[in-house]
LOKOL-128544 format. One line per field, with one value per residue (C-alpha): residue in one letter; residue number from 1; y, z negated, x. Coordinates in steps of 0.001 Angstrom, whole numbers, plus 524288, in hexadecimal, padded with zeros to 5 digits. Each point is the difference from the previous one (the first is absolute). Example, Ala and Ser with C-alpha at 12.3 -4.5 7.8 and 13.67 -1.06 7.14 Angstrom:
r: [A;S]
k: [1;2]
y: [7EE6C;80D70]
z: [7E188;80294]
x: [8300C;8055A]
//
This chain:
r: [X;X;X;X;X;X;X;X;X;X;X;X;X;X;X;X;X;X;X;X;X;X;X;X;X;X;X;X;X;X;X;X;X;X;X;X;X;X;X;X;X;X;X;X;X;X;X;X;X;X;X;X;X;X;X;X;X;X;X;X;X;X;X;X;X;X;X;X;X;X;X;X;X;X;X;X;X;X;X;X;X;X;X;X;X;X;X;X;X;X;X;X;X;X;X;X;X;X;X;X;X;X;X;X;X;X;X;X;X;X;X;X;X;X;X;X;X;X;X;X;X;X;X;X;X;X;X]
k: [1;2;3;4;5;6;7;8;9;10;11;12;13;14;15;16;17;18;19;20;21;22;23;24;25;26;27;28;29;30;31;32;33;34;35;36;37;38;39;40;41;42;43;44;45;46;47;48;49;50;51;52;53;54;55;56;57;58;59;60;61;62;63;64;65;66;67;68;69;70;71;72;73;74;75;76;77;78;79;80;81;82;83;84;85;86;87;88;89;90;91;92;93;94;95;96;97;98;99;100;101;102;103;104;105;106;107;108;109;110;111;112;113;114;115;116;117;118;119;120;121;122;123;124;125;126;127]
y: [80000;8084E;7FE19;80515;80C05;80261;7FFCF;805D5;80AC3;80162;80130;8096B;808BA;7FEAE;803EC;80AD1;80696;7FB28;807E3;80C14;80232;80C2C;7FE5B;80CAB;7FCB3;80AFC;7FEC7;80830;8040F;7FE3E;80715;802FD;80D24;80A24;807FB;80A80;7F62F;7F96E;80D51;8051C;7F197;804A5;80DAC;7FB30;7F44C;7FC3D;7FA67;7FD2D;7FEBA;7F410;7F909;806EB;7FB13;8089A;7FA60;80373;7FC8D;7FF28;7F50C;7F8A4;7F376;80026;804A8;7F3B3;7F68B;7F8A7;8064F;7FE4E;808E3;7FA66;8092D;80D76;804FE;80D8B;80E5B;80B55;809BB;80BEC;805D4;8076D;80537;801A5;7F237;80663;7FEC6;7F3BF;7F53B;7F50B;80105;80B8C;8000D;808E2;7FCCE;7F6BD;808F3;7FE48;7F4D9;7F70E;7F190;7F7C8;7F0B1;7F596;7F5E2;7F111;7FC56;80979;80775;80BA2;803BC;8072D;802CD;80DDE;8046C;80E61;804B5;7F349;801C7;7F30E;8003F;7F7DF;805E0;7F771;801B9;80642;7F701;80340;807A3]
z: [80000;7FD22;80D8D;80639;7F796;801C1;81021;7FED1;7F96B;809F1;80B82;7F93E;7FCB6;80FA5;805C7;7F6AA;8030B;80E3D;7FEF2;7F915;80AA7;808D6;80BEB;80A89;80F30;807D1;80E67;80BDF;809EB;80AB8;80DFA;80C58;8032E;807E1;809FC;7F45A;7F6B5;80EC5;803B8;7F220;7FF50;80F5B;804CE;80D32;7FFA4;80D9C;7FACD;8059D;7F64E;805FA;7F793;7F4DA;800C1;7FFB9;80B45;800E4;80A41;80225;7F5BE;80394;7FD6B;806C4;80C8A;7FF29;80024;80AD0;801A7;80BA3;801E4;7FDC1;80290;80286;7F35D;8027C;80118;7FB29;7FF45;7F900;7FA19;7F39C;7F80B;7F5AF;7F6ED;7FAA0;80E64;803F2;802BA;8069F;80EE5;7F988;80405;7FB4D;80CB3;808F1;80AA2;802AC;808AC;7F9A0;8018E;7F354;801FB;7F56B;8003E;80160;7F367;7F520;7FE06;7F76A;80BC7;80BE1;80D19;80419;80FAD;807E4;80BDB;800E1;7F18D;7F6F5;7F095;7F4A5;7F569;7F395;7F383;7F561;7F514;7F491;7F5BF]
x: [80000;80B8D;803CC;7F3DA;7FF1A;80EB3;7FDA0;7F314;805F0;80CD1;7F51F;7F82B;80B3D;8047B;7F35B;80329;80B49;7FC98;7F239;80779;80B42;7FE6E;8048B;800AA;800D8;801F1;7FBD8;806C2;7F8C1;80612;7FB95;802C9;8080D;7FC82;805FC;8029E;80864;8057F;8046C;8063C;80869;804DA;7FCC3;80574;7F699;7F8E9;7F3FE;7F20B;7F2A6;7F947;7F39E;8037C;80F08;80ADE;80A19;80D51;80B1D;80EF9;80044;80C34;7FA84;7F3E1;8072E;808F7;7F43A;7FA97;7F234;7F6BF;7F4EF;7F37C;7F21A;7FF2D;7F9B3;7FD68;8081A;80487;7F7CE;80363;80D52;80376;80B8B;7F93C;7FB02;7F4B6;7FA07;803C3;7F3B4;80135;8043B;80963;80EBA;809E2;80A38;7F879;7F886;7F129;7FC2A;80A33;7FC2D;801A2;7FFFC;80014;80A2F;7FD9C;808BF;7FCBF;7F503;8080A;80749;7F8D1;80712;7FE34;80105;80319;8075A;808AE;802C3;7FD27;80006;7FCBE;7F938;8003A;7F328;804D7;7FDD7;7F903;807AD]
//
């Protein structure tokens, strides 16, 4: 009987302490950036707003992949200097009329097209 009370009484005082500890889990946010935090990392950055998605290019690694275009996926469609106007369809370098294709191995990567002039523009992840 000794035994039972003795356990009984070692559970009891773990689902006590257990019950009493406080723990604090702080969650980050994390979202996408915008052509504002894009352009204060890289004043110089040539970037495109496409479905909400800040894209940026002359990424040395994307250039050296193996990337074939896939669908034509839309254009460009305005331009700004200034992030507080940028939309989607905004470029800060790309001119208007710029075709934008997506690419048949990843889908953060998009292929963009002008006046004999081919870049990749690469998602800016979430910060």
């Amino acid at each position: 009987m000794k035994k039972k009370s003795c356990l009984l009484f070692v559970v009891l005082i773990s689902l006590f302490l257990v019950g009493c500890e406080t723990v604090t889990v702080e969650t980050i946010e994390s979202k996408k950036p915008n052509a504002a935090e894009a352009l204060r990392l890289d004043k110089q950055a040539d970037i495109f707003q496409w479905e909400g998605n800040i894209l940026k290019t002359n990424i040395d690694w994307v250039d050296e992949l193996e990337l074939n275009e896939d669908k034509y996926i839309g254009k460009i469609k305005f331009n700004s200097s200034k992030a507080k106007d940028f939309k989607n369809g905004t470029a800060n370098f790309l001119p208007i009329g710029a075709k934008i294709y997506s690419v048949k191995e990843r889908n953060d990567i998009f292929i963009v097209k002008y006046d004999n002039v081919v870049k990749r523009y690469l998602v800016s992840s979430e910060g």
